[in-house]
N, C-alpha and C positions, 0 to 999 in steps of 0.2 A: 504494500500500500504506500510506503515510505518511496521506494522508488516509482511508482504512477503519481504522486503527486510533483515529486522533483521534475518525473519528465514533463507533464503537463506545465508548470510553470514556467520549467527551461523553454516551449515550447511559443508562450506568452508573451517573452522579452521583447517591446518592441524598442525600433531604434526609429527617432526622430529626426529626418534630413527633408527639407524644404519642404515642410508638408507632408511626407509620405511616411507610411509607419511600416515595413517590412519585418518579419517574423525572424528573429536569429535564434538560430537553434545551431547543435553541434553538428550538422551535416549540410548546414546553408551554406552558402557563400559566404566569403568570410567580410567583415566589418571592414569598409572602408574609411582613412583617412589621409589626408595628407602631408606631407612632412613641414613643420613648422605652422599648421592650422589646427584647430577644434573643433571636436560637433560635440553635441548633445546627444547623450541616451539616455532614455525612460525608459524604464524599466517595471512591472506591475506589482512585482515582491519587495519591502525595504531591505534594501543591503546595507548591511554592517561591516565587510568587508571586501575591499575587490584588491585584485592580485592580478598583476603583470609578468609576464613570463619571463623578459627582459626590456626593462624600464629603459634599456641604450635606442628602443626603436620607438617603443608610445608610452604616454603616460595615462594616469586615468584618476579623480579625484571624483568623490563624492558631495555633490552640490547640495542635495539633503536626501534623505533615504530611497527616492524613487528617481533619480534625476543625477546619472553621472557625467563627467566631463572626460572626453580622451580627445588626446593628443599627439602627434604624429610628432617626433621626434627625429627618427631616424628610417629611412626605406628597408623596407623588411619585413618582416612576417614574424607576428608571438602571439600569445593567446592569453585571452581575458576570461579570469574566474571570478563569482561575484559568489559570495556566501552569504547568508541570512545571520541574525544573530546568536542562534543556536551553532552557527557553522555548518551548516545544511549548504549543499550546491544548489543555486537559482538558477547559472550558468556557467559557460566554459563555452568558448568560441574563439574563431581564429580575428587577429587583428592583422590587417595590410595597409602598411604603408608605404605611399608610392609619391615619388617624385611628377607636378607639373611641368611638362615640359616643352607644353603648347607657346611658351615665348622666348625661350632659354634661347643661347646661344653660345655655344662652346668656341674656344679659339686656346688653339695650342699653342706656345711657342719653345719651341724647341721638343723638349720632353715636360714640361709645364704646361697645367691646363688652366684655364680660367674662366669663368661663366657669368653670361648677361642676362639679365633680364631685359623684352626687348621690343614695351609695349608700352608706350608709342614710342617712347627714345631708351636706346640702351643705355643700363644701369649695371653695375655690378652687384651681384650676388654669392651667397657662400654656398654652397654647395659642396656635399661630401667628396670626396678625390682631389677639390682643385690644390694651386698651388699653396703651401703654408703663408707665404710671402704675402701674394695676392689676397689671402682670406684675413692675414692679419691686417693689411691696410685697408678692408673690405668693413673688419670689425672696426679698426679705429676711426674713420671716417662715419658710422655710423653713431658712435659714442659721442663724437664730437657735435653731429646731430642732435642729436637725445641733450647733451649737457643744455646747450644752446637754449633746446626748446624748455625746458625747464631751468632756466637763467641760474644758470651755476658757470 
């Protein structure tokens, strides 16, 4: 009985993307996100605890008990367990995160990569593999930003 209702529930979990509530279960497709964005999941059981497979690719934060937040971190594949308070499984599902790269633009030089964003004028962006170099003048220019706009 204990396992008909976990699977029923697991069964329940829905995910919230522009309106649309899609069923995740452990044989779905797996939960889309991607890398350096957030969506919303509602979910129909309150979780007390959710679990990341490897926190290097998504994260995931409980907004209040029916209503969690993930995060695409890093491109890749892990999977999300959300437990009740008893420690009962609600869910377990795969998480994918995948890089946009509908405006990218990559440019080598030499054996150095480096990548733009490139809608409507190319910008730099960090991106996993590019050069260290290019990604730290990529973050510092970006910080310099940030201090700026918050008059520091």
């Amino acid at each position: 009985m204990l396992f008909r209702k976990s699977f029923a529930v697991l069964f329940s979990v829905g995910v919230v993307f522009g309106g649309l509530a899609p069923v995740v279960a452990a044989d779905s497709a797996p939960v889309s996100v991607k890398v350096n964005m957030a969506r919303i999941l509602r979910i129909d059981a309150p979780a007390a605890t959710v679990i990341i497979g490897n926190p290097g690719v998504a994260d995931v934060t409980i907004q209040d008990p029916q209503t969690l937040v993930l995060t695409g971190k890093s491109y890749g594949q892990t999977n999300l367990i959300i437990l009740d308070s008893s420690g009962n499984p609600i869910a377990d599902t795969m998480i994918e995160v995948t890089q946009d790269l509908g405006d990218v633009v990559t440019m080598y030089v030499g054996d150095k990569r480096q990548s733009y964003s490139c809608e409507p004028i190319c910008q730099s962006i960090i991106m996993m593999g590019d050069d260290g170099g290019f990604t730290g003048e990529t973050v510092g220019s970006s910080q310099v930003v940030a201090g700026v706009a918050n008059g520091n």
